[in-house]
Steps between C-alpha positions, in 0.01 A plus 500: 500500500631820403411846723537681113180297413224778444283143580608531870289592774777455779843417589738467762872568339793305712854603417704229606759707423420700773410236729886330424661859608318475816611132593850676416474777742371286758740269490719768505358630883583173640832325307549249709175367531331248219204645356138307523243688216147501655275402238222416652109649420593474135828684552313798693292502187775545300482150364697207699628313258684756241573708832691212632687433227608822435618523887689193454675658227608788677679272772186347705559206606209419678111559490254571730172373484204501728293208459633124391287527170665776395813371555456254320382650193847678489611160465275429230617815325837306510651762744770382687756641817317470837150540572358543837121464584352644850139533509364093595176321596475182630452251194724680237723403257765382714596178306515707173700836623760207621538352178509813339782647693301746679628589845210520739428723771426308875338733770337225693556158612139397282716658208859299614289190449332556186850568345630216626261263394504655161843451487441096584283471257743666236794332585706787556573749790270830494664821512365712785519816673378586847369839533470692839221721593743759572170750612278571164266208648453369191656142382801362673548297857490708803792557711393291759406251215867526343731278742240173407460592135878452426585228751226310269616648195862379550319151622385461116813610384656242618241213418622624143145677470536860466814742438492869688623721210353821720387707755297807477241740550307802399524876661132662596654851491805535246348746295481749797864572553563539873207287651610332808361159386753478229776462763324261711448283234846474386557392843227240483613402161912453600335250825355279307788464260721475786258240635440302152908453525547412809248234428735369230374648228672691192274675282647656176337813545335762772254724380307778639502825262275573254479783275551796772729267664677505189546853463486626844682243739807366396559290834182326413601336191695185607561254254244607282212800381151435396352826334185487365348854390808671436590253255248668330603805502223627816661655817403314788596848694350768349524693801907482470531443167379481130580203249732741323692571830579145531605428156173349382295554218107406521432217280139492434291747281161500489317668230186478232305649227208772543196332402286790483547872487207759499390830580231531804292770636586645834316291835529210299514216725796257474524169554285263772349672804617882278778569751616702278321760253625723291554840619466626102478424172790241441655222382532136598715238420398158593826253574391141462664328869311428788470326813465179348857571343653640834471824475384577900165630533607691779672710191146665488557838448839498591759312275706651273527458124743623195277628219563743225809588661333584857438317823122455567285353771259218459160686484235327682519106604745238395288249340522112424652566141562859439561834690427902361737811508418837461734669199317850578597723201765235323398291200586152477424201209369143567785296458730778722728340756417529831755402795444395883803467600858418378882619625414862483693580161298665279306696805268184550359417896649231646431233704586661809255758401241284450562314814479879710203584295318160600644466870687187461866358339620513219586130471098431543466779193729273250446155656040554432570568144318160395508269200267680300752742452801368240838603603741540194901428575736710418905454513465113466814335444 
């Protein structure tokens, strides 16, 4: 599919290009570190499988994936370095992450088992990791839970079951530099490693720092970085930092073609519920993305869009497949370009702007673009 196509209604343009620099400059903020790509959610809704190979190319040399299935359909893609899968239920696709390689995250004893009698049934050891609730009080063993967790882990080690390749776990406050819990949880997080060795274990790698991690604490990165939405060119600290001030370059670019452009009278209700009416005679462009395509809904007369060389706000309601903007006294052809959001270039919003315009993140502003909208690769190799 080609963006150039006067057929399209929508696109979302990668640059892999882009998205190699940034694996470059991150590896670059922690050297001696290996790097882990997070590719999970469809690669932020980037697109998971050309976003991991294009990380691996750029010196990757693992990937990050949240649940087991799409692990393994990097491994169906034919992708190969390391993959590591976190997010587990009880009944999953132990057996076939072990024969495909897949190291497998352990939080629990339930979990310990599971891999372990996937790996019997395989023939082959499982690789695992054991991850600490270090405080986000999400996944991973609780302290208290640790001490048992690894004495049993290194019990299936040696019953030739399971191999430890790792330890880790996951800040709750990185991206607010300065927040006591990030020091606490370092300390949590260097106990339990402690405590996983002393129980005779020697995992390959400890992990705790994700993409503010990355950029922000360099005695968090260990033996090896996991960034996720920096990869993509997003600032996970806005508040310190834009992409551009960490050597990144926003990868995604969302855009689309004016369906409909036409002169109104003024009080001419816009859109359902008429939140918004005209204030005069004027002209409206009608952009063909909608909730149903990710654009938030919450964008209700708020977001900002690039068209006919201005930014404009989304007059009225987001609706399920199509939003309207308000050109006032500017002209504008069906067929125009219109864009959400892209790097910021050619004087186009952003993500980040979307995200302060809606109240939320930018990574939930690229990762809801869904399926309906094509994304079109650029700087392939």
């Amino acid at each position: 599919m080609d963006a150039n196509d006067t057929c399209t209604r929508a696109w979302a343009r990668i640059d892999l290009a882009a998205l190699r620099a940034n694996v470059t400059a991150l590896r670059a903020k922690a050297p001696g570190a290996a790097f882990m790509a997070v590719v999970k959610a469809d690669g932020y809704g980037h697109g998971m499988v050309p976003c991991a190979r294009a990380a691996l190319e750029a010196g990757a040399t693992w990937l990050g994936a949240a649940t087991p299935h799409e692990a393994l359909a990097l491994r169906a893609a034919g992708l190969g370095g390391r993959v590591l899968c976190w997010l587990w239920t009880p009944g999953g696709p132990w057996r076939e992450c072990v024969e495909a390689d897949i190291d497998v995250t352990v939080s629990g004893r339930w979990a310990l088992h599971e891999a372990a009698a996937a790996a019997r049934d395989a023939g082959r050891q499982a690789r695992v990791q054991l991850k600490i609730d270090a405080g986000l009080g999400r996944n991973g063993a609780q302290p208290a839970d640790w001490p048992d967790l690894v004495r049993a882990a290194r019990r299936a080690e040696r019953d030739g079951l399971v191999r430890v390749t790792g330890v880790w776990a996951h800040f709750s406050c990185a991206d607010e530099p300065g927040h006591p819990s990030t020091e606490r949880e370092l300390d949590v997080f260097r106990t339990a490693v402690a405590q996983a060795e002393d129980a005779g274990l020697t995992p390959e790698v400890r992990h705790i720092a994700n993409s503010p991690g990355t950029l922000t604490l360099p005695e968090a990165h260990f033996d090896l970085v996991r960034p996720g939405v920096a990869m993509y060119g997003i600032s996970p600290v806005p508040q310190t930092g834009g992409p551009a001030d960490f050597g990144l370059r926003p990868v995604m670019t969302l855009a689309g073609r004016l369906a409909s452009v036409k002169r109104v009278p003024g009080g001419h209700g816009v859109s359902y519920g008429h939140q918004y009416v005209t204030p005069g005679e004027t002209t409206l462009a009608l952009i063909p993305l909608g909730y149903a395509d990710g654009v938030p809904r919450h964008a209700s007369g708020a977001g900002p869009v690039l068209v006919a060389g201005k930014w404009r706000t989304v007059a009225g309601r987001v609706a399920m497949d199509q939003f309207v903007v308000d050109l006032g006294g500017d002209t504008a052809s069906p067929g125009d370009e219109a864009v959400l959001f892209g790097p910021g270039d050619r004087g186009e919003p952003t993500a980040e702007d979307w995200a302060r315009a809606c109240g939320t993140i930018a990574y939930e502003i690229v990762t809801r673009i869904g399926p309906r909208v094509p994304r079109v690769y650029a700087g392939a190799r």
